[in-house]
C-alpha positions as CSV (number, residue, x, y, z in Angstrom):
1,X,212.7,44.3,-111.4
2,X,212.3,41.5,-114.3
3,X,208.6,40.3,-113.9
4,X,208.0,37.1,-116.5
5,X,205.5,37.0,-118.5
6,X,203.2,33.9,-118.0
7,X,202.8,31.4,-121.0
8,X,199.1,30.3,-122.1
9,X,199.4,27.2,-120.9
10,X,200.6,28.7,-117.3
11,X,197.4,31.0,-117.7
12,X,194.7,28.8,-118.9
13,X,193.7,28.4,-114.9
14,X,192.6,31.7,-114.3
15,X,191.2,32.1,-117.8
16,X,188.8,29.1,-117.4
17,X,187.8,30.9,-113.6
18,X,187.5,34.2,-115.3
19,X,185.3,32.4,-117.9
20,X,182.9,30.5,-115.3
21,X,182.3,33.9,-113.4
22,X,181.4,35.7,-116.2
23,X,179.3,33.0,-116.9
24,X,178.1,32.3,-113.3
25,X,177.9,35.0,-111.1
26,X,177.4,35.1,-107.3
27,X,174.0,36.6,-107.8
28,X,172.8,34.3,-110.5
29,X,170.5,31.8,-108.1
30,X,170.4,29.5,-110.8
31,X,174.2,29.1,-110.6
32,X,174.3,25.5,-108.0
33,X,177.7,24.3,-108.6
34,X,178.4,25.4,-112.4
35,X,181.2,23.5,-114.5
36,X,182.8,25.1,-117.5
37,X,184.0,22.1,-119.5
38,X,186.4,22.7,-122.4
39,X,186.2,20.9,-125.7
40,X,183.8,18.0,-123.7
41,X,180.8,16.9,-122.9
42,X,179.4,16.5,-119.1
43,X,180.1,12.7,-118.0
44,X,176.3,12.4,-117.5
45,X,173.3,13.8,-120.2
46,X,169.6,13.8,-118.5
47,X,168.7,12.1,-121.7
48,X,170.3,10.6,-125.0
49,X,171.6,13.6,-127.0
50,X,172.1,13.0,-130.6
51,X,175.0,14.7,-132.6
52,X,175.6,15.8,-136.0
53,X,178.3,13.5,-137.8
54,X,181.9,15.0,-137.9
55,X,181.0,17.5,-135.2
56,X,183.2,19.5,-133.3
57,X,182.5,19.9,-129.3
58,X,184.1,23.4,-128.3
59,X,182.7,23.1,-124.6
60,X,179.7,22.9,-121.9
61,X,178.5,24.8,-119.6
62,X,176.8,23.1,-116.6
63,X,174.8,25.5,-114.8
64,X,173.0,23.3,-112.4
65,X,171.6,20.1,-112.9
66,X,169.0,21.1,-115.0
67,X,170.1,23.7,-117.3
68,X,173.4,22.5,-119.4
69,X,174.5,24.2,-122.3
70,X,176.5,22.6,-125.3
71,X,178.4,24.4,-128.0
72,X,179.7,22.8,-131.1
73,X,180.4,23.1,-134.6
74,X,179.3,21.4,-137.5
75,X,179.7,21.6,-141.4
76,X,176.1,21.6,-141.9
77,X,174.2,24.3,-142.7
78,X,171.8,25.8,-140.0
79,X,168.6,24.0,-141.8
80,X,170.7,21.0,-141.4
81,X,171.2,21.0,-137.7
82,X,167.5,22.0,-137.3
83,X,166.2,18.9,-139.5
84,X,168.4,16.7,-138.1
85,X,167.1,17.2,-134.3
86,X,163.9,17.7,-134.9
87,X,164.1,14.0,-136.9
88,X,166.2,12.2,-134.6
89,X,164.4,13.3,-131.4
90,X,161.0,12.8,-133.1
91,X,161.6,8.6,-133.0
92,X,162.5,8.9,-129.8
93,X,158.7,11.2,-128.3
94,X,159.6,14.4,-128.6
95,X,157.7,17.2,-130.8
96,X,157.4,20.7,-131.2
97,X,155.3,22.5,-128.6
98,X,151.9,23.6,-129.8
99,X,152.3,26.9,-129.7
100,X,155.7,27.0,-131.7
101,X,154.0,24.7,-134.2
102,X,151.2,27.5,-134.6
103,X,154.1,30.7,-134.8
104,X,155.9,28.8,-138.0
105,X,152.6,28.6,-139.6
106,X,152.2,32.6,-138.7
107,X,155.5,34.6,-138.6
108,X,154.3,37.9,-136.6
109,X,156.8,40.9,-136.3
110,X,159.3,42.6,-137.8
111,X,161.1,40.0,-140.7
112,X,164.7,39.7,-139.9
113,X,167.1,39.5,-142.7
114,X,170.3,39.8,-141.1
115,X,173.0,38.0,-143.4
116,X,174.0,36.1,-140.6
117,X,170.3,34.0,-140.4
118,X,169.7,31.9,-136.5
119,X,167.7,29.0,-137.0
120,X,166.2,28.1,-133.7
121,X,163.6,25.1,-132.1
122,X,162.2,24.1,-129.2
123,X,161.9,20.5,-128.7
124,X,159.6,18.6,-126.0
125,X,159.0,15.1,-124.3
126,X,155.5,16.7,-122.8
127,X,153.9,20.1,-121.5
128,X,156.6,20.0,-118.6
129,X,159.5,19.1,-120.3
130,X,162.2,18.3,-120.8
131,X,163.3,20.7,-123.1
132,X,166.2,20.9,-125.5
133,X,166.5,24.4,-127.6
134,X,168.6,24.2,-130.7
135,X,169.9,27.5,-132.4
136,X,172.2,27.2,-135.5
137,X,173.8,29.9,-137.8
138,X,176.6,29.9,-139.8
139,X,179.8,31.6,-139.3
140,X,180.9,33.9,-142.2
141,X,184.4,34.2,-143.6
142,X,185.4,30.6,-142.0
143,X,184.4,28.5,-145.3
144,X,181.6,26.6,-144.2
145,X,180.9,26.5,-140.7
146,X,177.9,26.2,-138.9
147,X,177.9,26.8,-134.9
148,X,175.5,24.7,-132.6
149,X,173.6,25.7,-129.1
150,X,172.3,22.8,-127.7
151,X,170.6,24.1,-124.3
152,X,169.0,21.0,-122.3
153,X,166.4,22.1,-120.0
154,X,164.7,19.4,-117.3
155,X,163.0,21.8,-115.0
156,X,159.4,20.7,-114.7
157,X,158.6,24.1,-113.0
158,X,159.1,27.1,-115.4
159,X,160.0,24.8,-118.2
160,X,160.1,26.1,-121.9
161,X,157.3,23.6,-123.1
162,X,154.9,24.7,-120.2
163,X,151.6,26.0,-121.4
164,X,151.7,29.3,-120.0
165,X,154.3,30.0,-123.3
166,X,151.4,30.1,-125.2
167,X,150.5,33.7,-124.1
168,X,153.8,35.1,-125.2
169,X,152.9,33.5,-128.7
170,X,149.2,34.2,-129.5
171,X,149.1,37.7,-127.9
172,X,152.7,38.4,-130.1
173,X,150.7,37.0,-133.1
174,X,148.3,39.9,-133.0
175,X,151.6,41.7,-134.5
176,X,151.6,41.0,-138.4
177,X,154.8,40.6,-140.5
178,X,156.6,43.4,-141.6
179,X,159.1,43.2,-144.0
180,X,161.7,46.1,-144.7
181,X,161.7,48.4,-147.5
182,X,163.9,46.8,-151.0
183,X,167.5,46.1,-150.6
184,X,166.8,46.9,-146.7
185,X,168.3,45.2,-144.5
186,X,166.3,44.6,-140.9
187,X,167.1,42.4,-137.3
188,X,165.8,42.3,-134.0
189,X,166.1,44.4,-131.1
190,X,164.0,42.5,-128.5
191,X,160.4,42.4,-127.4
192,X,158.3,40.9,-124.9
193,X,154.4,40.3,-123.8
194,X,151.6,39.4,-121.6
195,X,148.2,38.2,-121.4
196,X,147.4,41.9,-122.4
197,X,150.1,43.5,-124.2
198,X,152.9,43.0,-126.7
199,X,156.1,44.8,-128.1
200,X,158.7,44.0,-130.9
201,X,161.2,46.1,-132.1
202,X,164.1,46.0,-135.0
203,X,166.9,48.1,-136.5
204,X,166.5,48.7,-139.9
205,X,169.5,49.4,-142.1
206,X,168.5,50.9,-145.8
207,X,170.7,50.1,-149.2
208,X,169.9,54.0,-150.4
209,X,168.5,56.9,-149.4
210,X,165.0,57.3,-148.4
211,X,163.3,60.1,-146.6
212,X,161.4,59.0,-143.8
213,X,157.9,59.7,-144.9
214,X,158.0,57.1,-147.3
215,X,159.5,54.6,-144.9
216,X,156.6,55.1,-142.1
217,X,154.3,54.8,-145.7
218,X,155.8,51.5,-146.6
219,X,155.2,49.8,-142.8
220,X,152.0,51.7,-142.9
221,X,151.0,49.9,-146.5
222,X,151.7,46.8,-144.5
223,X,149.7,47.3,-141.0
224,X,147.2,48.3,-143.3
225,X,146.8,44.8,-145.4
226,X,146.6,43.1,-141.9
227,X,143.3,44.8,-141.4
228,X,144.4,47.3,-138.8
229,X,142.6,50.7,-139.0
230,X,144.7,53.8,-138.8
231,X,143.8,56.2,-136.1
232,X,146.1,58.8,-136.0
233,X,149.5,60.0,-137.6
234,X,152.2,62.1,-136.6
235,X,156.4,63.1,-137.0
236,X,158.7,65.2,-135.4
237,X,162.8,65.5,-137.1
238,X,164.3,62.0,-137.1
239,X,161.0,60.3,-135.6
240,X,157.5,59.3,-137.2
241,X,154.6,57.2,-135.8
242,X,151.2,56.4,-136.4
243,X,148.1,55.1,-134.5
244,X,146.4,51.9,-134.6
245,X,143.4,50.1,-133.8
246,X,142.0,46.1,-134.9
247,X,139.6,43.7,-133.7
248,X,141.2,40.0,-133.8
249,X,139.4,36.4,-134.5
250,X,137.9,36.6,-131.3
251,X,136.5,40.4,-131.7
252,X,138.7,42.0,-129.2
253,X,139.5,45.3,-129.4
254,X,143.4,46.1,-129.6
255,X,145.5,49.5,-129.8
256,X,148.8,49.3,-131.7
257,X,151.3,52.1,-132.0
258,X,153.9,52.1,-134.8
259,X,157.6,54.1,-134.0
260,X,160.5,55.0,-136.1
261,X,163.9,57.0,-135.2
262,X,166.3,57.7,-137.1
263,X,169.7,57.0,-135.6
264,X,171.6,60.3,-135.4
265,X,175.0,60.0,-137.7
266,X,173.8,57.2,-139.1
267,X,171.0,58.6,-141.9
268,X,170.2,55.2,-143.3
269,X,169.8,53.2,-140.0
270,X,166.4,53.1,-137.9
271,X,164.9,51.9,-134.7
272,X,161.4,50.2,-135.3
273,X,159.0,49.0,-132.6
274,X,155.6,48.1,-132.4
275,X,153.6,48.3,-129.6
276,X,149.7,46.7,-129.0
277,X,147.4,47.3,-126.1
278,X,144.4,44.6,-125.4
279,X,141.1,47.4,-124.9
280,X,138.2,44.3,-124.4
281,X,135.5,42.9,-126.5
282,X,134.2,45.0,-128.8
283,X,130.3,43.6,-127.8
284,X,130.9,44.5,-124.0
């Protein structure tokens, strides 16, 4: 029995279903009627959308009607992209939310410096939106290429400009930066927070070798500088830590915990995280 092979073109039905379930499951509540549209724009923006000159659309993904996302590519570089949306949708009201404002002028966290650099804003007409978040990195080996995220949020409820971000932000400040050891090379690994706690974690990838005392010394150095106190110290084969404790602006009391594992079979490549725990005010 001869079974033909379909062509692309005969096939381009079922990828583009494939696609939009992969993108929109059954269980994803968010998902109200979602539209995978290739190489095009929806018919209808929830507000003017400005585009880089000589831009490429590759698609857009429609989740509902207040979460769209737009892909395209662009031969300007990441900074580019960034300081051409945050200029053009400046004219027009919108700003940068407080809080972002205040984590440029504080970088907290692990300092990535992954050769492939995401530029990323937030943009806002108020406190409740809308939102539009722009990420932007270029694409190596392609000549020059940069690829777009253009992600419009209009959800008043929940929305990315709503105050309640600011938690995430200040309690994640706490966390100074911490740059890798020379010629290392260091990206993230996630993170999150609450009114009370926060996390951030990184893989680190050295250019030599290094034994591991010296690489918990160097992020020690660092912790150190911030004004956190060290409490306690300790290592086991692949994995190091050390205790921490510091009193912020306000003179709260705050437990931090530094980590690092080395990755088995891989002697030059590291998991990082730092951990901090809210204790109260040091006068209570």
């Amino acid at each position: 029995m001869t079974q033909n092979t379909p062509s692309p073109e005969e096939n381009m039905p079922q990828l583009r279903e494939l696609a939009l379930r992969l993108l929109a499951p059954p269980f994803d509540p968010e998902a109200r009627q979602p539209q995978l549209l290739v190489g095009s724009l929806p018919a209808s923006l929830p507000f003017d959308l400005p585009l880089p000159d000589s831009c490429q659309i590759v698609g857009s993904f429609v989740r509902n009607s207040e979460t769209i996302q737009i892909v395209l590519d662009t031969e300007q570089t990441p900074a580019e992209v960034i300081a051409f949306y945050t200029e053009r949708m400046r004219v027009t009201g919108w700003s940068e939310p407080d809080f972002q404002r205040r984590q440029r002028q504080r970088e907290s966290g692990f300092v990535h410096t992954f050769h492939r650099p995401t530029l990323f804003t937030t943009l806002c007409k108020g406190r409740r939106g809308p939102a539009l978040i722009v990420s932007a990195f270029a694409v190596q080996g392609e000549g020059r290429r940069t690829e777009v995220r253009l992600n419009l949020d209009t959800r008043s409820r929940n929305s990315p400009c709503a105050q309640s971000s600011e938690i995430f932000m200040d309690v994640s400040a706490h966390i100074p930066p911490l740059e890798p050891p020379a010629g290392g090379r260091q990206w993230g690994g996630g993170g999150g927070s609450n009114s009370e706690s926060a996390s951030t974690a990184a893989t680190l990838e050295l250019e030599s070798d290094m034994v591991l005392s010296l690489v918990v010394a160097h992020y020690a150095r660092q912790l150190e500088q911030a004004g956190w106190q060290r409490t306690g110290e300790g290592s086991s084969g692949p994995m190091g830590w050390h205790t921490w404790e510091f009193h912020d602006k306000e003179n709260e009391h705050w437990l931090g915990v530094f980590s690092i594992l080395r990755i088995p079979g891989m002697e030059r490549t590291y998991y990082l995280q730092v951990n901090i725990n809210w204790v109260g005010n040091r006068a209570q």
